[in-house]
LUMFI-507542 format. One record per atom (N, C-alpha, C): atom name; chain; x, y, z. Coordinates in nm, 4 decimals, padded with zeros to 6 digits. Example, Ala and Ser with C-alpha at 12.3 -4.5 7.8 and 13.67 -1.06 7.14 Angstrom:
<nodes>
N / A / 01.3190 / -00.5690 / 00.7800
CA / A / 01.2300 / -00.4500 / 00.7800
C / A / 01.3200 / -00.3300 / 00.7800
N / A / 01.2850 / -00.2250 / 00.7080
CA / A / 01.3670 / -00.1060 / 00.7140
C / A / 01.2900 / 00.0030 / 00.7870
</nodes>
This chain:
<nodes>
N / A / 05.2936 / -02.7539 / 00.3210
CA / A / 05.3134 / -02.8365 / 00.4386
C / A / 05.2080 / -02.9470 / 00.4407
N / A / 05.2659 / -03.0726 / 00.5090
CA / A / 05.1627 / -03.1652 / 00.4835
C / A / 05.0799 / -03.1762 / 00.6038
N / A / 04.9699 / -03.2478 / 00.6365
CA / A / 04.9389 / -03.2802 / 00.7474
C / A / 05.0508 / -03.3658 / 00.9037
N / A / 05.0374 / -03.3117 / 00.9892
CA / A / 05.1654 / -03.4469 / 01.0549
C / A / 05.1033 / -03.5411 / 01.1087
N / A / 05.2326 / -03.6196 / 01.1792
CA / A / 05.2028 / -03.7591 / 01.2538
C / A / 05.0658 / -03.6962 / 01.3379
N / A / 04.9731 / -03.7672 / 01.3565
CA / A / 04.9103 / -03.8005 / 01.5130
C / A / 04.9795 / -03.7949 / 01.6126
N / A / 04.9903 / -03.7257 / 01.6753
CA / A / 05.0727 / -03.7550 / 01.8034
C / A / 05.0694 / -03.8946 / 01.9016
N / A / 04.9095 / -03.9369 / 01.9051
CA / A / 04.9376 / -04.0185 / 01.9191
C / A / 04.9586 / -04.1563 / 01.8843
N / A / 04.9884 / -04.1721 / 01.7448
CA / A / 04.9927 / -04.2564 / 01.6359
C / A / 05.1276 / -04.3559 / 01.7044
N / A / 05.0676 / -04.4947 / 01.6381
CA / A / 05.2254 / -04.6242 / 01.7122
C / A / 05.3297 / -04.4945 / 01.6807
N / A / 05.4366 / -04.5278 / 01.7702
CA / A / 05.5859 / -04.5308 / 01.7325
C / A / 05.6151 / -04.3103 / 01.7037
N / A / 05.5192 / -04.2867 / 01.7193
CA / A / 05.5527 / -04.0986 / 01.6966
C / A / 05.6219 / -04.0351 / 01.8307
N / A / 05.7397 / -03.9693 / 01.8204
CA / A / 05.7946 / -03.9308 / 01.8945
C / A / 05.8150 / -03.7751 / 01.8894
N / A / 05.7410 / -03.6707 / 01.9786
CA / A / 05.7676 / -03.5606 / 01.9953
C / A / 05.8446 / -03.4774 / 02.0418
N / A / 06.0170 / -03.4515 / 01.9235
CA / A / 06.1141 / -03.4079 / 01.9649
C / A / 06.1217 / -03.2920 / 02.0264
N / A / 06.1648 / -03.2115 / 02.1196
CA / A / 06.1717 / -03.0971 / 02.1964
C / A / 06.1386 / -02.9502 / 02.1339
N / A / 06.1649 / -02.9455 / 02.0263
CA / A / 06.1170 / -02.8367 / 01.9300
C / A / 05.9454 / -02.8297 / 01.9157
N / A / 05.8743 / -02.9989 / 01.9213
CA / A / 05.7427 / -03.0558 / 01.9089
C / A / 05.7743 / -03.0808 / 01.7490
N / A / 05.8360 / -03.0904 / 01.7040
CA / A / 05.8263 / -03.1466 / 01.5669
C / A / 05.8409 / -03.3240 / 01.5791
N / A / 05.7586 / -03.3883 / 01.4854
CA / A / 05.7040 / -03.5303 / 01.5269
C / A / 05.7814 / -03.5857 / 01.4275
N / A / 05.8471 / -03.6828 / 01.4827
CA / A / 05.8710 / -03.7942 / 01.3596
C / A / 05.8180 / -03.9596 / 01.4149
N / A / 05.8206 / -04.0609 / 01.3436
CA / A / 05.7623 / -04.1500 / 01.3508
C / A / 05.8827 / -04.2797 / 01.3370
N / A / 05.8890 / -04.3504 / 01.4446
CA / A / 06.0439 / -04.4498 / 01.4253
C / A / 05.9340 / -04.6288 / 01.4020
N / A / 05.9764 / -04.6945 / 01.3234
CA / A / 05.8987 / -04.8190 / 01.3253
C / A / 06.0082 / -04.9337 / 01.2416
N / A / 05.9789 / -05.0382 / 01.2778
CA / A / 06.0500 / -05.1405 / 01.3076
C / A / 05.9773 / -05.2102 / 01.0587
N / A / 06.0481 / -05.2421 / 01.0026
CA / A / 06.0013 / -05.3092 / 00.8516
C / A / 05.9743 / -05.3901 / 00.8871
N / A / 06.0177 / -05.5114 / 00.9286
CA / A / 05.9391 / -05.6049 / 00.9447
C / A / 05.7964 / -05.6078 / 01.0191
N / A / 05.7316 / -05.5111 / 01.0332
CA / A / 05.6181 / -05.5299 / 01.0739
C / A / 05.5433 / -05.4366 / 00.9532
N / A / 05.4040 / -05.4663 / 00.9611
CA / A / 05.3383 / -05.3843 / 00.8598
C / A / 05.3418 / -05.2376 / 00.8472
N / A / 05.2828 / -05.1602 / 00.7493
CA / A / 05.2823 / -05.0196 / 00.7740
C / A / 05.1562 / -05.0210 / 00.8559
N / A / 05.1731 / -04.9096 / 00.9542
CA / A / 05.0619 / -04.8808 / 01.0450
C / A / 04.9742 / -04.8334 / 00.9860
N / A / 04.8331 / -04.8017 / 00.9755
CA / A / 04.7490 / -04.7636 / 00.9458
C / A / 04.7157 / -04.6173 / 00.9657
N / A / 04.6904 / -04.5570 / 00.8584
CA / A / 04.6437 / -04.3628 / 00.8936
C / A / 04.7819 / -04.3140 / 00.8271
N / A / 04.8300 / -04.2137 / 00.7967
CA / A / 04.8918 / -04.1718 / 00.7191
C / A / 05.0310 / -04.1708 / 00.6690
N / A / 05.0676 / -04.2178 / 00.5937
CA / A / 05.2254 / -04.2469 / 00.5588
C / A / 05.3210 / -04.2077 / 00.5494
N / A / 05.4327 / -04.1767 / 00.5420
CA / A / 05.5108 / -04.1100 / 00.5227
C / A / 05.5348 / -03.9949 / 00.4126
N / A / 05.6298 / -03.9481 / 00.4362
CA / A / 05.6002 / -03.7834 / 00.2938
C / A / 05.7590 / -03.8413 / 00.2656
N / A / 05.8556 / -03.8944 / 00.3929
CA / A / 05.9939 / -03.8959 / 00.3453
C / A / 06.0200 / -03.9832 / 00.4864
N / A / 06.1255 / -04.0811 / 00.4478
CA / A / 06.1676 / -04.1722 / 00.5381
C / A / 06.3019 / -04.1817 / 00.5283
N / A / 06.3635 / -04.2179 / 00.6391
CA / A / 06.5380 / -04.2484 / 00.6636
C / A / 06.5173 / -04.4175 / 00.6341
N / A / 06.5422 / -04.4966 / 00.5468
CA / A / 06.6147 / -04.6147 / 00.5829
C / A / 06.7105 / -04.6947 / 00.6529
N / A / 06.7372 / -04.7230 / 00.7620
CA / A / 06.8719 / -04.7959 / 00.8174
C / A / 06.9018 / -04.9394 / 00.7896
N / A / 06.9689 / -04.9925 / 00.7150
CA / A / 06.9506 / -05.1106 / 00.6995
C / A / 07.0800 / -05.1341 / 00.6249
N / A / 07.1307 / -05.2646 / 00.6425
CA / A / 07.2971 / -05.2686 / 00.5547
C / A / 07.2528 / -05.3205 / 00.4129
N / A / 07.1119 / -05.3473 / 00.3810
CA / A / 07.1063 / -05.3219 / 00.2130
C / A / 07.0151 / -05.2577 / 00.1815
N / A / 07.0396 / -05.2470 / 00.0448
CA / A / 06.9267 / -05.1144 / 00.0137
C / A / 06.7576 / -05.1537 / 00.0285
N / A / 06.7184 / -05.1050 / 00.0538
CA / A / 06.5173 / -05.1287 / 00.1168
C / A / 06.4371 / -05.0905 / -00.0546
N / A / 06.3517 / -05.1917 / -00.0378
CA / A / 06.2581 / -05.1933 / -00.1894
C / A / 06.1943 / -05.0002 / -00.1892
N / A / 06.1786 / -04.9450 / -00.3173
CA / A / 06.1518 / -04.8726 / -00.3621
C / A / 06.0152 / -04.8704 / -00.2734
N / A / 05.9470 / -04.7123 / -00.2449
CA / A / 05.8579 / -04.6734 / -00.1916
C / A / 05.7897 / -04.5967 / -00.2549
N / A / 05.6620 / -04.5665 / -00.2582
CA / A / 05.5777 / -04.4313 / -00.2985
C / A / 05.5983 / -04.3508 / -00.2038
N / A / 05.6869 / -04.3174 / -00.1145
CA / A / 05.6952 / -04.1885 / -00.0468
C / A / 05.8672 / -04.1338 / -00.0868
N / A / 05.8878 / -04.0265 / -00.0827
CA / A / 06.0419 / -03.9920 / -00.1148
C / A / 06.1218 / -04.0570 / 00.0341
N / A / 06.2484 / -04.1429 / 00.0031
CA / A / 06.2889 / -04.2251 / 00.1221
C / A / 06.4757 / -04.2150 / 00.0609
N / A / 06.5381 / -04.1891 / 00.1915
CA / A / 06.6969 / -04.2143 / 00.1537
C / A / 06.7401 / -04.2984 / 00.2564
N / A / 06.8324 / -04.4122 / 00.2132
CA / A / 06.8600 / -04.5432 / 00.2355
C / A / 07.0523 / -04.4762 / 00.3089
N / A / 07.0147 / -04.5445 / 00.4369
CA / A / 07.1559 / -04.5311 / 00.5378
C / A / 07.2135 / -04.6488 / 00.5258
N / A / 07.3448 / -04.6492 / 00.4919
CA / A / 07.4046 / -04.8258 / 00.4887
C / A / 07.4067 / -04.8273 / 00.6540
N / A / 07.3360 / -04.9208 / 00.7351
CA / A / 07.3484 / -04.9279 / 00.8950
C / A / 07.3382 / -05.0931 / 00.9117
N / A / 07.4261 / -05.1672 / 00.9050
CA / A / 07.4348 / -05.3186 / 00.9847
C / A / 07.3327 / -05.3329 / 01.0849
N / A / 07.3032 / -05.4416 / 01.0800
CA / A / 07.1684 / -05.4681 / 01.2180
C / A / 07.2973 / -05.4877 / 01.3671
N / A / 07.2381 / -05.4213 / 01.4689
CA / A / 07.3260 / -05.4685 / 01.5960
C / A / 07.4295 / -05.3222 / 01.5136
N / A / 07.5019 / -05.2553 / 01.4532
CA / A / 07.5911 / -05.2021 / 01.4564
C / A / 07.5896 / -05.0614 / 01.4364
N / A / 07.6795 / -04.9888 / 01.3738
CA / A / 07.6558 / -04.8782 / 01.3757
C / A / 07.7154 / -04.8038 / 01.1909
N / A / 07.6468 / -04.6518 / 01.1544
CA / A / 07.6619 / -04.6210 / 01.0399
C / A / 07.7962 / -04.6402 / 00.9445
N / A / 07.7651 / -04.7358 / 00.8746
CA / A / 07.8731 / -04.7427 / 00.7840
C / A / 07.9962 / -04.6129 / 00.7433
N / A / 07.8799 / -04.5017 / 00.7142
CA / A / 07.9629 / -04.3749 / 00.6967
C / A / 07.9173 / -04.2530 / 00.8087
N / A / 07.9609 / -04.2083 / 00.9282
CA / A / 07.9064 / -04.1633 / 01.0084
C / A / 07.8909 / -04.0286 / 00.9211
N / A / 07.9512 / -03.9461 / 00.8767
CA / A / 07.9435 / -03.8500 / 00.7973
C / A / 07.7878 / -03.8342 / 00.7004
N / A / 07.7896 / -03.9277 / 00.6406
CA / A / 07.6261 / -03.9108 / 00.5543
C / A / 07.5262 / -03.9446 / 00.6603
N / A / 07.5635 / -04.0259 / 00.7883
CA / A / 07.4534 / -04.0262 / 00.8899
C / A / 07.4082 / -03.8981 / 00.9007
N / A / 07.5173 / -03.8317 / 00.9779
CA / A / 07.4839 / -03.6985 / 01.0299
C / A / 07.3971 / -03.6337 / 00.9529
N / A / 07.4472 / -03.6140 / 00.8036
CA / A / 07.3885 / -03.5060 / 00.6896
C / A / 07.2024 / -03.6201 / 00.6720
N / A / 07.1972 / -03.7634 / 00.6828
CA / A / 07.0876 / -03.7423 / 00.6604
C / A / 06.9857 / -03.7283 / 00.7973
N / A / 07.0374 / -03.7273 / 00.8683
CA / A / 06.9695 / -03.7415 / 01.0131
C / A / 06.9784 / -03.5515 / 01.0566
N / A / 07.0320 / -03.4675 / 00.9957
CA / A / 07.0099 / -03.3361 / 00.9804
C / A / 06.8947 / -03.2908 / 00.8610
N / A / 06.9097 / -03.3745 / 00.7624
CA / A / 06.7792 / -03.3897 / 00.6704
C / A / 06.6641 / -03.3837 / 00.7213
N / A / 06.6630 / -03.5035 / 00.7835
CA / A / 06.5270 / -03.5421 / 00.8364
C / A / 06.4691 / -03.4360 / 00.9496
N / A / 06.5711 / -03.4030 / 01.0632
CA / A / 06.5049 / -03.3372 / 01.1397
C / A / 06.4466 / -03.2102 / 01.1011
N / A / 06.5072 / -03.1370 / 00.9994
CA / A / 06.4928 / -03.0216 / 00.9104
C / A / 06.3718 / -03.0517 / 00.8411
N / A / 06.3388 / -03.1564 / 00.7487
CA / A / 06.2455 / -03.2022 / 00.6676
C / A / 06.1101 / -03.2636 / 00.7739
N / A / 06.1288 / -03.2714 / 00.8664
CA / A / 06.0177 / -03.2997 / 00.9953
C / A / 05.9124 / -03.1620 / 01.0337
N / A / 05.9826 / -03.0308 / 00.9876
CA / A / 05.8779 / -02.9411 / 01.0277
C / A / 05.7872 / -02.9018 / 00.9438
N / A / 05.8065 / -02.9855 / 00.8227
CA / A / 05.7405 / -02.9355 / 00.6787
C / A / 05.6672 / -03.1298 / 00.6545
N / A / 05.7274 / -03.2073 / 00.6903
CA / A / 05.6549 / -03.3237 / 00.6075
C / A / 05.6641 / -03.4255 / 00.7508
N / A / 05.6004 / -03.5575 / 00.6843
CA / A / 05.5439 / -03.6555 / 00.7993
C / A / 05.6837 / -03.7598 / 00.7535
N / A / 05.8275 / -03.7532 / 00.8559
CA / A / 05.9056 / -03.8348 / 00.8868
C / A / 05.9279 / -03.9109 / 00.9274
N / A / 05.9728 / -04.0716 / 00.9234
CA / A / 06.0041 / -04.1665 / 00.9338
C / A / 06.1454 / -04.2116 / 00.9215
N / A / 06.1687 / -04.2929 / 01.0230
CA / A / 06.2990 / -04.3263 / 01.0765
C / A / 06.2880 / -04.5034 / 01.0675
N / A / 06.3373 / -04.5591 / 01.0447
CA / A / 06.2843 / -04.7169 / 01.0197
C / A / 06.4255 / -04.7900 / 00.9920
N / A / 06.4493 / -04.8988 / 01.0700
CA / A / 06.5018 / -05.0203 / 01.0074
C / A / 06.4725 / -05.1547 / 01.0312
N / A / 06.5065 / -05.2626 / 01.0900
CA / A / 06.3985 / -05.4117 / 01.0620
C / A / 06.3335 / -05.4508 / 01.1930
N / A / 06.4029 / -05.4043 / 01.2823
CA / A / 06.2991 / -05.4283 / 01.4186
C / A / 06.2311 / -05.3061 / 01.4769
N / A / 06.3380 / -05.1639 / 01.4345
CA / A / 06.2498 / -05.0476 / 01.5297
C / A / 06.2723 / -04.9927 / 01.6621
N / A / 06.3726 / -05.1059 / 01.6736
CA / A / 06.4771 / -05.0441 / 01.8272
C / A / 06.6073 / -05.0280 / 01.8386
N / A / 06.7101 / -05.0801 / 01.7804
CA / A / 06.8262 / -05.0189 / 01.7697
C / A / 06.8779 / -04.9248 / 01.7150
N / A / 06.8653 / -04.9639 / 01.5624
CA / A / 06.9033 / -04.8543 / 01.4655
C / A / 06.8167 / -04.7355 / 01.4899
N / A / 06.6465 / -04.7574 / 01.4641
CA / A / 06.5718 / -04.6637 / 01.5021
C / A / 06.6320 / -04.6159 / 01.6165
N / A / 06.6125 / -04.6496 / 01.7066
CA / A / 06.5944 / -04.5699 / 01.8849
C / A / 06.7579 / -04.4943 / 01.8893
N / A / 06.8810 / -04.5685 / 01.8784
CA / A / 06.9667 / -04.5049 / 01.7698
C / A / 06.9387 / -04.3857 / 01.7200
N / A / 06.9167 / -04.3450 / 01.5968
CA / A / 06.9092 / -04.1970 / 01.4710
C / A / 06.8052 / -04.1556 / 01.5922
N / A / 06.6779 / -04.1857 / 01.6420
CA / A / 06.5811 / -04.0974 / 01.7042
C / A / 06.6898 / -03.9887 / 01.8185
N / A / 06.7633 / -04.1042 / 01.8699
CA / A / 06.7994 / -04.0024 / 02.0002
C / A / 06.9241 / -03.8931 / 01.9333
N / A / 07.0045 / -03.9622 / 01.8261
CA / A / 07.1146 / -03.8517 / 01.7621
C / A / 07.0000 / -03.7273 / 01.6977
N / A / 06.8569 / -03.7698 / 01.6481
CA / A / 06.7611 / -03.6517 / 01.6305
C / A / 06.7089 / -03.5586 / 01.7608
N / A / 06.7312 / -03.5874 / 01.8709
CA / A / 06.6802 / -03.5559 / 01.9556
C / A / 06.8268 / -03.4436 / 02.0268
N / A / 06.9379 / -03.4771 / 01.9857
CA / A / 07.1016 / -03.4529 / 02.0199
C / A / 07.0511 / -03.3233 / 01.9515
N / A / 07.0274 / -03.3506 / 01.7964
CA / A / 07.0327 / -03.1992 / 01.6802
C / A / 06.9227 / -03.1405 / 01.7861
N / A / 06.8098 / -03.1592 / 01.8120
CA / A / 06.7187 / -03.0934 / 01.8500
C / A / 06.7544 / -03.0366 / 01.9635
N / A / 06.8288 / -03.0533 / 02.0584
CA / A / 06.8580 / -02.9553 / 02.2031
C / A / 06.8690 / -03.0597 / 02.3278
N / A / 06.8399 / -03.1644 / 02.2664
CA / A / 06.8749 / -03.2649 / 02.4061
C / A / 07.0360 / -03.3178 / 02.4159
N / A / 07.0814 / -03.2806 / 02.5650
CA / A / 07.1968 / -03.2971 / 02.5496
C / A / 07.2395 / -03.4436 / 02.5662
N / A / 07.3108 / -03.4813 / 02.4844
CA / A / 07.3734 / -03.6171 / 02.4389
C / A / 07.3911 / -03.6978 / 02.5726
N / A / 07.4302 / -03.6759 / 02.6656
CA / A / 07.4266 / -03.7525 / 02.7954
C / A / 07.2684 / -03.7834 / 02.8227
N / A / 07.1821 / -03.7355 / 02.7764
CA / A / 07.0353 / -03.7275 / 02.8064
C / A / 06.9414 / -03.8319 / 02.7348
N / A / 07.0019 / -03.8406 / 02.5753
CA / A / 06.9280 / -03.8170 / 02.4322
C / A / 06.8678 / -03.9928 / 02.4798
N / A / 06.9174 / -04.0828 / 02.4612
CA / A / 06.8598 / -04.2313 / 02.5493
C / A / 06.7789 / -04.2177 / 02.6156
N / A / 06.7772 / -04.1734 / 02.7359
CA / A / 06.6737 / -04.2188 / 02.8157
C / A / 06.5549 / -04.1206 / 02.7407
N / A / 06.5849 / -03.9979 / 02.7071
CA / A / 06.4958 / -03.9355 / 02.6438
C / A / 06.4141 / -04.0145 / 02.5373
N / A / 06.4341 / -04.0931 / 02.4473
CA / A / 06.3646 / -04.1941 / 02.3702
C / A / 06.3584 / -04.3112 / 02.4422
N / A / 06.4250 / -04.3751 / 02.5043
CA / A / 06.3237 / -04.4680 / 02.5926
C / A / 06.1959 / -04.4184 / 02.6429
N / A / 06.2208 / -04.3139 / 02.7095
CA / A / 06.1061 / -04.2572 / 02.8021
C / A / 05.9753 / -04.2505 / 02.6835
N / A / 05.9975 / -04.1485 / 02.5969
CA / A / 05.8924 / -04.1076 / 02.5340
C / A / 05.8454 / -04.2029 / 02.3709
N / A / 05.9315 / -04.2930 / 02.2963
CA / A / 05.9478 / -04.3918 / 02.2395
C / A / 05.9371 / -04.5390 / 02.2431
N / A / 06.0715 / -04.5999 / 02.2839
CA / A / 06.0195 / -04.7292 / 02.2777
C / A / 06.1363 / -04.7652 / 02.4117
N / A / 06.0940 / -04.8614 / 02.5239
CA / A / 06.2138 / -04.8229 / 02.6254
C / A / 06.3013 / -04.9316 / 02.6299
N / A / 06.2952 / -05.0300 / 02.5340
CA / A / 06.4107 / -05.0973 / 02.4636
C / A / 06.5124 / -05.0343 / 02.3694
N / A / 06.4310 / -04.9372 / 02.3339
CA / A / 06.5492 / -04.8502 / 02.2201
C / A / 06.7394 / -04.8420 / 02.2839
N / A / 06.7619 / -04.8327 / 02.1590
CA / A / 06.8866 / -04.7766 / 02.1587
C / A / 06.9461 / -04.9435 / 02.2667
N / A / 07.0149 / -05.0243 / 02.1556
CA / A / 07.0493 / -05.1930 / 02.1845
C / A / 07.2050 / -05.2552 / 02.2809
N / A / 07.2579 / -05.1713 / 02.2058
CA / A / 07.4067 / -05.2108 / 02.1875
C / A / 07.4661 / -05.1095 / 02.3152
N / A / 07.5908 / -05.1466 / 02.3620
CA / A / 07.7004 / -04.9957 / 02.4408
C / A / 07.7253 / -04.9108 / 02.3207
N / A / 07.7929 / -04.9946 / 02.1916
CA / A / 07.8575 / -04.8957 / 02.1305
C / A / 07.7321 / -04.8067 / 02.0532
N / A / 07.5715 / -04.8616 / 02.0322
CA / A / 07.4829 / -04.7506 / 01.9802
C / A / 07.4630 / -04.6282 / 02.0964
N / A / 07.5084 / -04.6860 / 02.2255
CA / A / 07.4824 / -04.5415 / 02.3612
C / A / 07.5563 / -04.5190 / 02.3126
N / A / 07.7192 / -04.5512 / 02.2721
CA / A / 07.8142 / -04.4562 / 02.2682
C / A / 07.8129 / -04.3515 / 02.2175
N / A / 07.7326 / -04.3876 / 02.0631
CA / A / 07.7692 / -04.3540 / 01.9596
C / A / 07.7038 / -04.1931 / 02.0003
N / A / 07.5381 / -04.2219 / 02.0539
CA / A / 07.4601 / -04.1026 / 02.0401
C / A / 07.5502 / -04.0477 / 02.1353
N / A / 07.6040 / -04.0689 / 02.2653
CA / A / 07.6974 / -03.9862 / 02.3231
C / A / 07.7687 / -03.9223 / 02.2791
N / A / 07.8948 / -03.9170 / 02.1838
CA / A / 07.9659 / -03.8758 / 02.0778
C / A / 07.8760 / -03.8268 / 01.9752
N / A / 07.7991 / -03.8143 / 01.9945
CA / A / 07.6747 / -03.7247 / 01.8172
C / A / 07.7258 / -03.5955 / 01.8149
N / A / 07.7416 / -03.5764 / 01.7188
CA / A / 07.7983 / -03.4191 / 01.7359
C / A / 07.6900 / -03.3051 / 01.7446
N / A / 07.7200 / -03.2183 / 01.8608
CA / A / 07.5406 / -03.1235 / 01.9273
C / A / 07.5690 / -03.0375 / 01.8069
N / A / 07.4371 / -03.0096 / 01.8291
CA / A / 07.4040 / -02.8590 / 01.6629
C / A / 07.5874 / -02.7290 / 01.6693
N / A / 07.5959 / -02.7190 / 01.7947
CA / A / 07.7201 / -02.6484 / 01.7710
C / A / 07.8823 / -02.7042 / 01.7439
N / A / 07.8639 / -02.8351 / 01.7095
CA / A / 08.0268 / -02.9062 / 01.6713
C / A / 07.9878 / -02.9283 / 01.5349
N / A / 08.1080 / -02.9544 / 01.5204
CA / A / 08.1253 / -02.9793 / 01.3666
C / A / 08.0946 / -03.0956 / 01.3361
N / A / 08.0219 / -03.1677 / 01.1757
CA / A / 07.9814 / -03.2991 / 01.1590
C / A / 08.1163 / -03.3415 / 01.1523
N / A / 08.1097 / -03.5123 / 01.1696
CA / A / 08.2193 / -03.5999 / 01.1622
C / A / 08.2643 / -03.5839 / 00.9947
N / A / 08.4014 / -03.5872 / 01.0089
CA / A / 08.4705 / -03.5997 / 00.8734
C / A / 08.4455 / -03.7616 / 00.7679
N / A / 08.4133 / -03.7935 / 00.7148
CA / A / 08.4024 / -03.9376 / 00.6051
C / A / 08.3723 / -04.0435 / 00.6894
N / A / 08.3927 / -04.1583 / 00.6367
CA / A / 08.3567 / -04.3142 / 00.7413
C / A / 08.3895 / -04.3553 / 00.8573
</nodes>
């Protein structure tokens, strides 16, 4: 197991379980103090190679997952891979897409989907989550007891 986020490190969000992941915007620098072990990419092209292990989400800026199906499976990754390593959630500003996957992480974790928004506004960033159709979407997230979405 690695060391985790700081709790109170920029951008660390302490999902209901207390397992920490860290949501931050690429276009800004990497924060300072410890890096990632494994990161989600969101972004509609692929993101330059990293020294940390990182899997790349096809996600449009303003829109939503190209393939909701590999969302799910990697956004079940991550939250799984959050109690063992220092996770990161990232795409170019840090509030849609991020605030987005944070709150569908927060859905897997026990917050119920009518909730999962304001829940990362509150404790995140309180611009998160941009668009109606990104509320929608985490609304419709499928909770730990439904089944993941079938293909694109």
């Amino acid at each position: 197991m690695t060391a985790p986020w700081p709790e109170s490190a920029p951008g660390v969000l302490r999902l209901p379980s207390g397992r920490l992941v860290r949501g931050r915007g690429l276009r800004r620098a990497l924060p300072p103090g410890l890096p990632p072990t494994y990161a989600v990419y969101l972004l509609g092209k692929q993101p330059p190679s990293t020294p940390w292990e990182a899997r790349w989400l096809r996600w449009p800026d303003f829109r939503l997952p190209s393939d909701r199906a590999d969302a799910h499976a990697a956004l079940h990754e991550a939250l799984t891979r959050a109690s063992t390593d220092r996770v990161e959630i990232a795409c170019g500003g840090g509030r849609g897409r991020t605030g987005t996957a944070l709150a569908c992480l927060a859905v897997l974790d026990g917050v119920p989907p009518a909730e999962a928004v304001a829940f990362v506004r509150r404790h995140y960033d309180r611009h998160a989550v941009e668009t109606p159709w990104q509320r929608r979407y985490v609304r419709r997230f499928p909770t730990p007891s439904a089944p993941p979405p079938q293909g694109g």
